[in-house]
C-alpha positions as CSV (number, residue, x, y, z in Angstrom):
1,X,77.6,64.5,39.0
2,X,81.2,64.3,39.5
3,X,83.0,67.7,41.3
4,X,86.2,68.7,39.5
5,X,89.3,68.6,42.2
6,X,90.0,72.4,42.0
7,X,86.5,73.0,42.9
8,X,86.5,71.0,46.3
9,X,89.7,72.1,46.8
10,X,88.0,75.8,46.3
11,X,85.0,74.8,48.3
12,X,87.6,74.0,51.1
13,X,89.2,77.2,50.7
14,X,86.0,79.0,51.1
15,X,84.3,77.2,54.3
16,X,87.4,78.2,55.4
17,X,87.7,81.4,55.2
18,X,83.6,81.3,55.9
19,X,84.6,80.0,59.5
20,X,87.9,82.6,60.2
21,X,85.5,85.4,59.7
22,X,83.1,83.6,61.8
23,X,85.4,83.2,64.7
24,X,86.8,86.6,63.7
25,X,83.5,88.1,64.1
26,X,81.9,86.0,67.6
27,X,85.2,86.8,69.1
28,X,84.6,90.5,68.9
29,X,81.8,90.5,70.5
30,X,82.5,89.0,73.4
31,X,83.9,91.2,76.2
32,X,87.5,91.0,77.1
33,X,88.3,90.7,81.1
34,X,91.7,91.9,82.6
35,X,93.1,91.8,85.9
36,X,95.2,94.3,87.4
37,X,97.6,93.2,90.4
38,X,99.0,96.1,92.6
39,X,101.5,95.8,95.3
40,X,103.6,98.5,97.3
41,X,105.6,99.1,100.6
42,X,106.9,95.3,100.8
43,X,109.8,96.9,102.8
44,X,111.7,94.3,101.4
45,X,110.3,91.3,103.0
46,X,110.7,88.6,100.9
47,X,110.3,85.9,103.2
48,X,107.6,86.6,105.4
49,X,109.9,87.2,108.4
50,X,110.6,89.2,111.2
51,X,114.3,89.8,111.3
52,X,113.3,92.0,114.7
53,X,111.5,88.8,116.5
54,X,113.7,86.5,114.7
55,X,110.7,84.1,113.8
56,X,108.4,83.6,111.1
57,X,105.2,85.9,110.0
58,X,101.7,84.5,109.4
59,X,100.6,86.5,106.9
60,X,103.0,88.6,104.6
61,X,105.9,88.5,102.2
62,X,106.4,88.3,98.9
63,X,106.8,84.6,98.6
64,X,102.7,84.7,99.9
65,X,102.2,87.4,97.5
66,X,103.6,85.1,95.0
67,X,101.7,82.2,95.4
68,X,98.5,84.4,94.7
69,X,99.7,85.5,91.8
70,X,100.5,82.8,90.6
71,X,97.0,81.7,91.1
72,X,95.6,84.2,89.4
73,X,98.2,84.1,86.3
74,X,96.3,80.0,86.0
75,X,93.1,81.4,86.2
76,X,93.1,84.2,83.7
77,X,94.1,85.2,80.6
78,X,95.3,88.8,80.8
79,X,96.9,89.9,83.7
80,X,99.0,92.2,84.4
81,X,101.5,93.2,88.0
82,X,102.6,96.5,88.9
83,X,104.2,97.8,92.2
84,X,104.0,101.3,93.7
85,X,107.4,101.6,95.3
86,X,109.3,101.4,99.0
87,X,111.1,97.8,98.3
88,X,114.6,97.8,98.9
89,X,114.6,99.2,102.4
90,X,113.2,98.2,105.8
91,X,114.9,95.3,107.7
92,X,117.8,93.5,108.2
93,X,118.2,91.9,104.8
94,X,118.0,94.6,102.9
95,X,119.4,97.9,105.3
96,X,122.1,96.2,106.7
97,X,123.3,93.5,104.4
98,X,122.3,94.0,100.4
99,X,122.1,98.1,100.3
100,X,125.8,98.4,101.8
101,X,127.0,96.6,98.6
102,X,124.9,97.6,95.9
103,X,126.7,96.7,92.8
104,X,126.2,92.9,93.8
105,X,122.9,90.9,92.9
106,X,120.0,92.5,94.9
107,X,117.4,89.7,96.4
108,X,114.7,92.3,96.0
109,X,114.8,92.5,92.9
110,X,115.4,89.7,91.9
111,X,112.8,88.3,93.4
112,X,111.0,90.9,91.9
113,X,112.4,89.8,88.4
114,X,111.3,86.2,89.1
115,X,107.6,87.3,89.8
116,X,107.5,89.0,86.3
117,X,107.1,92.5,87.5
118,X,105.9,94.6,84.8
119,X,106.5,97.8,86.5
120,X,107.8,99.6,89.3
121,X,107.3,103.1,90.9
122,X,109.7,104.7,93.0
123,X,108.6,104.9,96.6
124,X,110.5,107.4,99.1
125,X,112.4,104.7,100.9
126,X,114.4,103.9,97.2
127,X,116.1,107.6,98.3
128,X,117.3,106.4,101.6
129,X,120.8,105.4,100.7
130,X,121.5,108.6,98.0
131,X,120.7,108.9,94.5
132,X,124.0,106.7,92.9
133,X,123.0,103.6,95.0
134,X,119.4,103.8,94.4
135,X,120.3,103.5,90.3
136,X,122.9,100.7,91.4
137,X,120.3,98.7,92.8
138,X,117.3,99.4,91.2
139,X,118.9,98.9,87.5
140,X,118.9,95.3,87.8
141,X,115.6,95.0,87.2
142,X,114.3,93.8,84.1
143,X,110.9,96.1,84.0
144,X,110.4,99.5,84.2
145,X,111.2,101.7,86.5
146,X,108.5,104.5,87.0
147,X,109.3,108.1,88.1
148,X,107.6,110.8,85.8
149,X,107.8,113.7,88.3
150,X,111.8,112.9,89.6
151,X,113.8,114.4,87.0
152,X,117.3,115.7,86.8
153,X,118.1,119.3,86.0
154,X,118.1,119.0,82.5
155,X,114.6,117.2,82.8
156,X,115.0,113.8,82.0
157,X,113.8,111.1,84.4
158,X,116.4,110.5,87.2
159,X,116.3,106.4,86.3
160,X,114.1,104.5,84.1
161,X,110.9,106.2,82.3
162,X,107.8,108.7,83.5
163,X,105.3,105.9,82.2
164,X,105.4,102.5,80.3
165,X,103.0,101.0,77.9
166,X,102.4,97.4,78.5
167,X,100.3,95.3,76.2
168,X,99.4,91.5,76.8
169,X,96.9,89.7,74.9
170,X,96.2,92.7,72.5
171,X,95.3,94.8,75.5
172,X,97.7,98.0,76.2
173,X,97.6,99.3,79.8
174,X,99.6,102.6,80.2
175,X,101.2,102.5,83.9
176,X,102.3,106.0,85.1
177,X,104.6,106.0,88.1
178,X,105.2,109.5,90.3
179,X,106.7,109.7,93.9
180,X,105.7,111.7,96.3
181,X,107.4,115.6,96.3
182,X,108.1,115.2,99.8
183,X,111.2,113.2,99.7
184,X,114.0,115.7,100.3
185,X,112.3,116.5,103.2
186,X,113.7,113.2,105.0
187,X,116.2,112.5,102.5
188,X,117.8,116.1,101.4
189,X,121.3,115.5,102.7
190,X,121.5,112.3,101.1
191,X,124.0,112.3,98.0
192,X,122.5,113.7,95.0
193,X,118.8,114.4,96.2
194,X,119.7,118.5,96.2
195,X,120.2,118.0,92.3
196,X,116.8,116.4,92.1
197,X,114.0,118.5,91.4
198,X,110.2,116.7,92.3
199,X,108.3,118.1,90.5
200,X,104.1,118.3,91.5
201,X,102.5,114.7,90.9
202,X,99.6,116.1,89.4
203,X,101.5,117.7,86.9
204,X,103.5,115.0,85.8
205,X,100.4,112.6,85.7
206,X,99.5,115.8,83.2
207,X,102.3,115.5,80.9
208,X,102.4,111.8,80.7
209,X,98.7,111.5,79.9
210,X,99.6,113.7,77.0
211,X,102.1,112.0,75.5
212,X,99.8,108.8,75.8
213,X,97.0,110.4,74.1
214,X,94.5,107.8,72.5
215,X,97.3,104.8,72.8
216,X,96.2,103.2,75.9
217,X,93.1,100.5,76.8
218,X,93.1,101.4,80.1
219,X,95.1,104.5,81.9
220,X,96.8,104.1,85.8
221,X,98.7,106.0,87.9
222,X,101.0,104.7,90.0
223,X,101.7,107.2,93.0
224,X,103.7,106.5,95.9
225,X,101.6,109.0,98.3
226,X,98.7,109.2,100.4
227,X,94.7,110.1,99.1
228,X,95.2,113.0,101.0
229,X,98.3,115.6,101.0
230,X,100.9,114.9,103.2
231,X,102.3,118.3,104.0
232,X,101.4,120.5,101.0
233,X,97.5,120.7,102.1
234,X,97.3,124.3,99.8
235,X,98.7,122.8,96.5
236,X,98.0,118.9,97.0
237,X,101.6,118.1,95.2
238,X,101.9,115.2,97.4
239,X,98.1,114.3,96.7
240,X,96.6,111.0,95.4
241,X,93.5,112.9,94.9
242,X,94.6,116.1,93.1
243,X,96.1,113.9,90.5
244,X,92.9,112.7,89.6
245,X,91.0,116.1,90.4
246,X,93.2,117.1,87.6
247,X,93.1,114.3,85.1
248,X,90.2,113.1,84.0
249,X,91.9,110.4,81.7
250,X,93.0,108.5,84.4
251,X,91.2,105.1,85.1
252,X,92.6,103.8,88.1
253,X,94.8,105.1,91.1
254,X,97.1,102.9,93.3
255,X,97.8,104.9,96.1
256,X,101.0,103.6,98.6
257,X,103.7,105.2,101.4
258,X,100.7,105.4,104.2
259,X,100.4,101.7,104.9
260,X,96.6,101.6,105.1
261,X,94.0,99.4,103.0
262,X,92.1,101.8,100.3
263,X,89.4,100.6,98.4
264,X,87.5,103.2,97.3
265,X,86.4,106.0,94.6
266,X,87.9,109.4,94.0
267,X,86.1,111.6,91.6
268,X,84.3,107.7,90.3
269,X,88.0,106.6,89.9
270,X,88.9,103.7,91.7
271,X,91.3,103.8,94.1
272,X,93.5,101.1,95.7
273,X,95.8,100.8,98.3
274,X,97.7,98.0,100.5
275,X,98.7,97.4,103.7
276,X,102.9,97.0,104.5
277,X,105.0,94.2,104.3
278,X,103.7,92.4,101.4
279,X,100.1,91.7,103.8
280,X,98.0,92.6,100.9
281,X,97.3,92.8,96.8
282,X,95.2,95.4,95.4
283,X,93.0,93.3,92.2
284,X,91.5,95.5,90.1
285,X,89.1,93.2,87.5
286,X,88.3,95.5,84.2
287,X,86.0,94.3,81.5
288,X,86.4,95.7,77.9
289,X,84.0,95.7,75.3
290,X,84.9,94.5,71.6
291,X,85.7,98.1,71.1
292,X,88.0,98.0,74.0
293,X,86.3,100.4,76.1
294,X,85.9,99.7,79.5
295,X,82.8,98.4,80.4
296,X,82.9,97.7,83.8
297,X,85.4,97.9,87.1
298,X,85.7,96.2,90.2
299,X,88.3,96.3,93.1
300,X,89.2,94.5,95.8
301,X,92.4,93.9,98.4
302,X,93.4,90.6,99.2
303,X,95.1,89.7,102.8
304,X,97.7,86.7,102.3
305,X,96.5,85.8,105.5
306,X,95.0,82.4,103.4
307,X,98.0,81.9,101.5
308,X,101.4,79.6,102.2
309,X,104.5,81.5,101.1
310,X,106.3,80.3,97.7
311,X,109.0,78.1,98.2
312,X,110.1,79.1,94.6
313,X,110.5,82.1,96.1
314,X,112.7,81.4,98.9
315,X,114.4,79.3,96.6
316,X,116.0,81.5,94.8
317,X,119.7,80.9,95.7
318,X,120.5,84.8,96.5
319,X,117.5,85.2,98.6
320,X,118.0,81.9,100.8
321,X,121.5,82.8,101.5
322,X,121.0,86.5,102.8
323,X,117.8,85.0,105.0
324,X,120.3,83.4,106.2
325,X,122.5,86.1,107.2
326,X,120.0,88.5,107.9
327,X,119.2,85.6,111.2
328,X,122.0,85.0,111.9
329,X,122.9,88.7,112.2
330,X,123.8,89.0,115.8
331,X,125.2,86.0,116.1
332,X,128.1,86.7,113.5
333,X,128.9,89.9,115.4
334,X,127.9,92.4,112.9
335,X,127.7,95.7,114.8
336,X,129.2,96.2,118.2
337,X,128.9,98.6,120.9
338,X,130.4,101.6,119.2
339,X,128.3,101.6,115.9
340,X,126.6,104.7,115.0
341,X,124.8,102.9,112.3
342,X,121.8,101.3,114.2
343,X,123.1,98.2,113.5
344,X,120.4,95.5,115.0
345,X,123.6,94.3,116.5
346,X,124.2,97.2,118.2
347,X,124.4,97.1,122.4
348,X,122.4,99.9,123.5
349,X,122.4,99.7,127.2
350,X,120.4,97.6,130.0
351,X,117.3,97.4,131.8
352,X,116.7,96.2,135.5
353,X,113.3,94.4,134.8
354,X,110.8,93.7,131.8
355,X,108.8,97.0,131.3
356,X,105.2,95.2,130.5
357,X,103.6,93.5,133.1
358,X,102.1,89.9,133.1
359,X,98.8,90.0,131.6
360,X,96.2,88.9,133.8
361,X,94.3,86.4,130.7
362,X,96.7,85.7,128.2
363,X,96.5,87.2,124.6
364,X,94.3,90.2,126.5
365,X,97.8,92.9,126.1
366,X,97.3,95.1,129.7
367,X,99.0,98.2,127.7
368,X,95.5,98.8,126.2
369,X,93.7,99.2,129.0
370,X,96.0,100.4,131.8
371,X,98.8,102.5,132.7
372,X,102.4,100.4,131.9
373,X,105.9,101.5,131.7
374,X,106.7,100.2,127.9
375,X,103.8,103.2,126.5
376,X,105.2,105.4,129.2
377,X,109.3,105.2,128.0
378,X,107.9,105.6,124.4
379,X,105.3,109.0,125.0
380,X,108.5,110.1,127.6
381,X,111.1,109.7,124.6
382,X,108.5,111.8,122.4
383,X,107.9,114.3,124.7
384,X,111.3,115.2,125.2
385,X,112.6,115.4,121.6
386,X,109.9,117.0,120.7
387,X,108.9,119.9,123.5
388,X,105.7,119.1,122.8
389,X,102.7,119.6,125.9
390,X,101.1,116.5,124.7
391,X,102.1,113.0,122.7
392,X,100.1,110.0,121.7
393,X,101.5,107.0,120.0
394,X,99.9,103.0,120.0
395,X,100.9,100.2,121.4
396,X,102.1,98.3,118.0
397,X,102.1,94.9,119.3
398,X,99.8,93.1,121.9
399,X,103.2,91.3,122.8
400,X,105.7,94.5,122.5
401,X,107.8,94.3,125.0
402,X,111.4,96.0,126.9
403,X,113.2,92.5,128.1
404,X,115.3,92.7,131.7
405,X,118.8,92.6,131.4
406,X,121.3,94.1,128.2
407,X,119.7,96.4,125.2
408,X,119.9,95.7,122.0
409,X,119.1,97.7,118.8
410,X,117.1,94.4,117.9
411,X,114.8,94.6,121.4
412,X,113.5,98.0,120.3
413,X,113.4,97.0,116.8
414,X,110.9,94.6,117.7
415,X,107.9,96.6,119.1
416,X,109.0,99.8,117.5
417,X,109.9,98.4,113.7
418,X,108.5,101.0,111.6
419,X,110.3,104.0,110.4
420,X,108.1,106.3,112.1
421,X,109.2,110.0,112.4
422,X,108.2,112.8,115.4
423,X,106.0,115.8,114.1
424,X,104.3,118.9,115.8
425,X,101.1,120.8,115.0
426,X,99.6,123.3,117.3
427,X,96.2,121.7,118.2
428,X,92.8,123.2,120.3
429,X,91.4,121.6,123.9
430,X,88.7,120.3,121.5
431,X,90.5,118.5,119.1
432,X,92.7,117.1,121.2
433,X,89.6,115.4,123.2
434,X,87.8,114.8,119.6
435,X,91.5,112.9,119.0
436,X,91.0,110.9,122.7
437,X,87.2,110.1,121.7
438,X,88.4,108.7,118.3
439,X,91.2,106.3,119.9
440,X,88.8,105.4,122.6
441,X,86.6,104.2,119.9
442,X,88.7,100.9,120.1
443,X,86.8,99.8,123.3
444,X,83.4,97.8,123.2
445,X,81.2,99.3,125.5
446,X,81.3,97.4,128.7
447,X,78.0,95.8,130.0
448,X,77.5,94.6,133.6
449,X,78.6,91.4,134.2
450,X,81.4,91.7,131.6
451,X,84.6,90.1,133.3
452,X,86.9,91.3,130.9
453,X,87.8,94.9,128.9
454,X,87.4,93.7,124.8
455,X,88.2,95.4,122.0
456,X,86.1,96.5,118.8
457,X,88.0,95.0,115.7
458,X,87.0,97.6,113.3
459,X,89.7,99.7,115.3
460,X,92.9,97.4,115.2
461,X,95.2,98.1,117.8
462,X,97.5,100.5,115.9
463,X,94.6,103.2,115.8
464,X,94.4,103.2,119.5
465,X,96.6,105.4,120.9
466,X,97.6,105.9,124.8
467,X,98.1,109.7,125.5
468,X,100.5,111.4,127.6
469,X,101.1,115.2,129.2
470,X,97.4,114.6,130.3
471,X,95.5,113.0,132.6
472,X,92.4,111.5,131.8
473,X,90.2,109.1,132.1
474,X,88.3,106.8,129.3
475,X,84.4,105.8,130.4
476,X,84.0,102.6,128.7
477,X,80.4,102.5,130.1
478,X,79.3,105.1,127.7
479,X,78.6,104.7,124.0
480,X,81.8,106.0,121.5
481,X,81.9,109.7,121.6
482,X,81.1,110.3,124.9
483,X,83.8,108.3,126.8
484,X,86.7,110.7,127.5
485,X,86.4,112.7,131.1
486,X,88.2,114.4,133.5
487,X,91.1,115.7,131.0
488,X,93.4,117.7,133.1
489,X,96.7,119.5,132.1
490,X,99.3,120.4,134.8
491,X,96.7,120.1,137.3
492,X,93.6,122.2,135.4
493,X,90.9,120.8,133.4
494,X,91.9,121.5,129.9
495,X,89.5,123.9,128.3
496,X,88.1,124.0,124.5
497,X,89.6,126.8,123.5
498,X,93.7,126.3,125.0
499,X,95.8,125.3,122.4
500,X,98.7,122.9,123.3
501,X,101.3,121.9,121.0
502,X,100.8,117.9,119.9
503,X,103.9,115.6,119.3
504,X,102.4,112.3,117.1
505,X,104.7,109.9,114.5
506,X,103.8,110.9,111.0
507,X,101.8,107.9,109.9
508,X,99.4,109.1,112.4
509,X,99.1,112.7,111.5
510,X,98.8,112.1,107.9
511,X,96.6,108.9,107.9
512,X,94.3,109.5,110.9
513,X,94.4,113.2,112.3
514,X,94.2,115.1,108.8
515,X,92.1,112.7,106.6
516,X,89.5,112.4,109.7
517,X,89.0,116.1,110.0
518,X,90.2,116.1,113.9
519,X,92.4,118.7,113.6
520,X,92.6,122.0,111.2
521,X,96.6,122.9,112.2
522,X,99.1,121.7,109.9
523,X,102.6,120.2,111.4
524,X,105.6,123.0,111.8
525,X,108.0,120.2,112.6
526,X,109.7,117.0,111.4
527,X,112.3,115.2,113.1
528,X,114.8,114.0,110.7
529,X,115.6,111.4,113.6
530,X,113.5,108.1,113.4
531,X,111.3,107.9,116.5
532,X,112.9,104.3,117.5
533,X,116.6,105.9,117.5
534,X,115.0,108.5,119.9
535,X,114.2,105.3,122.1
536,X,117.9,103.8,121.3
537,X,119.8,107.4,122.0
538,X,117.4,107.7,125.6
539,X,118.2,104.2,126.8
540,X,122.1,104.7,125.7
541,X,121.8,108.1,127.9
542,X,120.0,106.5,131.0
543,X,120.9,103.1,131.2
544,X,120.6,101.0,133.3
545,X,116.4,102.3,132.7
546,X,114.0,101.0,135.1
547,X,110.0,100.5,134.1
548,X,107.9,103.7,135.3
549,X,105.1,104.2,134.8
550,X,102.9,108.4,136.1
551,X,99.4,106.3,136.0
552,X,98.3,109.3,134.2
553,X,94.7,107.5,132.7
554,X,92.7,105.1,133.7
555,X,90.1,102.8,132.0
556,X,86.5,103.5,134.4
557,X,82.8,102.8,134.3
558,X,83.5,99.5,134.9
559,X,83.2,96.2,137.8
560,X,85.3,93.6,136.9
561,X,84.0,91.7,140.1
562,X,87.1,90.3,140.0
563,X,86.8,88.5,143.7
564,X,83.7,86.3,142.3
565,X,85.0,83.1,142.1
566,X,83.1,82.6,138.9
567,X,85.3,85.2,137.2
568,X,88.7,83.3,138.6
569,X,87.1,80.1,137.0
570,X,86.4,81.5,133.8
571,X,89.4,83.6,133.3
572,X,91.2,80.1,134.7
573,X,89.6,78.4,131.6
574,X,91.0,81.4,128.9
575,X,94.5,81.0,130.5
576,X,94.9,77.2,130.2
577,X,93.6,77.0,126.7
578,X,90.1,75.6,127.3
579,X,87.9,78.8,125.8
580,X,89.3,81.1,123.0
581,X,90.6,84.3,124.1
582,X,87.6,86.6,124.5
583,X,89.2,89.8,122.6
584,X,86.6,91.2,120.3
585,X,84.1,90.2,122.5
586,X,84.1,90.4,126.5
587,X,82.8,87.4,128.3
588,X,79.8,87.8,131.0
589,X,79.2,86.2,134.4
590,X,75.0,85.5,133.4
591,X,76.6,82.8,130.5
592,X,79.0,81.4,133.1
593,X,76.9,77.8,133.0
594,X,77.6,78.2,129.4
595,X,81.0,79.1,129.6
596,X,82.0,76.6,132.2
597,X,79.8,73.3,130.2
598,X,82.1,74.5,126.8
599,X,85.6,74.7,128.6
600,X,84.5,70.8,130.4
């Protein structure tokens, strides 16, 4: 039988249309999967540089970031890249060479531009420089700029939009952006912040979730703050969790501003945050149903640690020329002896002699586990601004160190880098040894025959904190919690109940001392000062300075047995490179066979 053309040609048509609906219809069953990329607090490290030690980092920057993302972008379909603030300010490059002309291209964001930002949020540090350069700067980008709770006085958003709707691949993520309320508290004499009102996070998240309604896939909230409030413990303005205590719509918080990893739950919403400097990416992985609901959620934070930095990045002709400047800083005699700008440039004064002492095995830093003059200048400078009875601060980096001879802004820069303030808080005998316990944590517990103190690397070095305005001593032999003895305080052993007025950077009272429970008091003080221009201003003051050190603690419980001859070998072995650098894990005279057969 002989088919007529128009009906194969209608038979066509058909199986057609038979096999749309059919890919229409198995295509809406199957789940959708997003991915969700969250940076903050790059501090504008592009590179993956420190301007301070003039050399190369390891394991941050935004050209590392890049090459992740990138990686990911390959691997999926729908993904999206958001940031949570505090980018255009924190070294060299971007404080003392790209902010001080604003209305010329910006290697921050440009970079930022490159990397196909779909959002930003403001972070605190975008105030620094007043509210006229901040727009300057932050208007080249070309995504959104996120600040629902900064608005001016006739309520409209100071630059950019409260929250952004971004759809890719059919999907339609609604990012809300909200600083934190505290910044005229650092920043209120800067130009234009007094005729900012910041308003309550929580209540901005509020408004912009209805105005979203039923638009959005998925619902986050940007927030450049803490989990926990910052200063405003009663109301939780400044409080990661209070925005979602009070909205439930929201799917996922990025948290930023207190440079810690967060990867947890509040309230069953994930939260996320990163680490400084471009060392981390929060990846949140949704799955939607056909319907678009989610499904399921999982987070994660990714150290760049594994990844090479981007030379597309470092490419880009605006951010290779002011690396370049930013290094050669000094050299091109930027800054000079009667700058009041903390230039790095700047002479400060001199020193008669290195204030760290050689370490007895190398890459074990003798700061952490005895008396040295570097700790002592730093807890001496805090002290004094303060008034305080008693300070604390860490030793930042195992290598920090005061060189002999002239001063320069850069030298403090370099083992004081971040833009730590000085706060108070009225604190009990009981907390403050609770405080000593919970630094002291950062010791393994020494057993005999250990020939060297070690460290426990779920406490990084930046939680332990030496203390001074005390004297003490840490019993290393004991199990955490019951190492702190013998606290005295001019001369008396410090009772429970005497209250003493604590001096600590910020970081460390809102990250560690509040979130931890240790202490109850609030802080009654800010400095408005940086705590490494304290350091600058008391070696300008004093110089030449010489290293002291008032051997007010002492590491004990311990026998080194440092005369055995077995120890000298073994230690001998660490220090010329023939057994890895026992820091996490002391080494002990009963495997010295062992020890000795490895190194040979």
């Amino acid at each position: 039988m002989k088919i007529s053309k128009r009906k194969v040609i209608s038979i066509i048509l058909i199986s057609l249309v038979i096999a749309v609906l059919a890919v229409c219809f198995f295509t809406a069953k199957k789940d959708r999967h997003v991915v969700i990329l969250a940076t903050s607090d790059i501090h504008g490290n592009i590179w993956g540089y420190s301007y301070g030690k003039d050399a190369e980092t390891d394991n941050d920057g935004m050209a590392r970031l890049y090459t992740y993302i990138s990686k990911v972008r390959d691997e999926n379909e729908t993904v999206f890249l958001v940031d949570g603030g505090d980018e255009i300010q924190g070294n060299v490059l971007t404080d003392d060479i790209a902010n001080k002309t604003p209305d010329k291209e910006h290697p921050v964001m440009t970079a930022m531009n490159f990397m196909e930002y779909d959002s930003m949020t403001l972070g605190n540090h975008e105030f620094d420089w007043g509210i006229e350069t901040m727009k300057t700067i932050l208007q080249q980008a070309d995504f959104p700029i996120l600040g629902a709770n900064v608005r001016n006085k006739d309520g409209d958003c100071v630059i950019g939009d409260g929250w952004v709707m971004v759809e890719r691949g059919g999907i339609k993520l609604a990012v809300i952006g909200v600083c934190t309320p505290d910044v005229p508290i650092w920043d209120g004499d800067k130009e234009g912040i007094s005729d900012v009102d910041f308003e309550p996070a929580d209540e901005a998240v509020k408004r912009a979730v209805q105005e979203i309604g039923d638009k959005a896939d998925i619902i986050l909230v940007s927030a450049h703050m803490g989990q926990y409030a910052e200063y405003d413990e009663e109301g939780g303005s400044d409080s990661g969790e209070k925005i979602v205590d009070e909205n439930p719509e929201v799917d996922i918080l990025q948290l930023a501003h207190m440079h810690i990893t967060v990867n947890t739950k509040v309230n069953e919403v994930p939260a996320v945050a990163v680490r400084n400097n471009g060392r981390e990416i929060a990846r949140i992985d949704v799955t939607l149903d056909r319907k678009k609901n989610i499904k399921d959620m999982s987070t994660s934070i990714v150290d760049m640690a594994d990844y090479e930095p981007s030379e597309e990045i470092r490419e880009i002709p605006i951010v290779k020329e002011l690396h370049e400047q930013a290094k050669s800083y000094e050299e091109n005699g930027e800054g000079d002896s009667d700058s009041e700008s903390g230039d790095p440039g700047r002479f400060i004064g001199k020193s008669t002699a290195k204030f760290q002492p050689e370490d007895e095995i190398k890459g074990l830093p003798s700061a952490r586990y005895e008396d040295t003059a570097l700790m002592d200048l730093v807890l001496k400078v805090q002290l004094q601004n303060s008034g305080a009875d008693v300070t604390a601060s860490p030793l930042f980096g195992d290598t920090d160190d005061l060189p002999e001879g002239d001063i320069y802004y850069n030298d403090i820069l370099s083992f004081y880098k971040f833009d730590n303030t000085l706060c108070t808080l009225d604190i009990t005998g009981s907390e403050l040894k609770a405080y000593m316990e919970y630094s002291a944590n950062a010791y393994n517990q020494w057993k005999p025959g250990d020939i060297n103190i070690s460290f426990d690397p779920d406490q990084p070095g930046y939680l332990h904190d030496i203390f001074a305005g005390v004297d003490y001593e840490v019993n290393i032999s004991k199990p955490k919690g019951e190492r702190i003895e013998n606290v005295m305080f001019k001369g008396q052993p410090l009772k429970d109940d005497q209250v003493l007025k604590l001096a600590v950077n910020n970081y460390r009272y809102s990250s560690c001392l509040k979130p931890e429970n240790i202490v109850k008091g609030s802080s009654d003080w800010e400095s408005t000062e940086f705590i490494r221009d304290m350091i600058a201003d008391y070696i300008a003051e004093n110089s030449p300075v010489s290293p002291d050190t008032d051997d007010n603690w002492r590491v004990t419980g311990i026998d080194l047995s440092e005369d055995d001859p077995r120890r000298k070998e073994i230690i001998g072995c660490i220090n010329d490179g023939k057994l890895p650098v026992p820091y996490n894990e002391s080494y002990n005279l009963n495997d010295y066979d062992a020890l000795t057969a490895e190194a040979h």
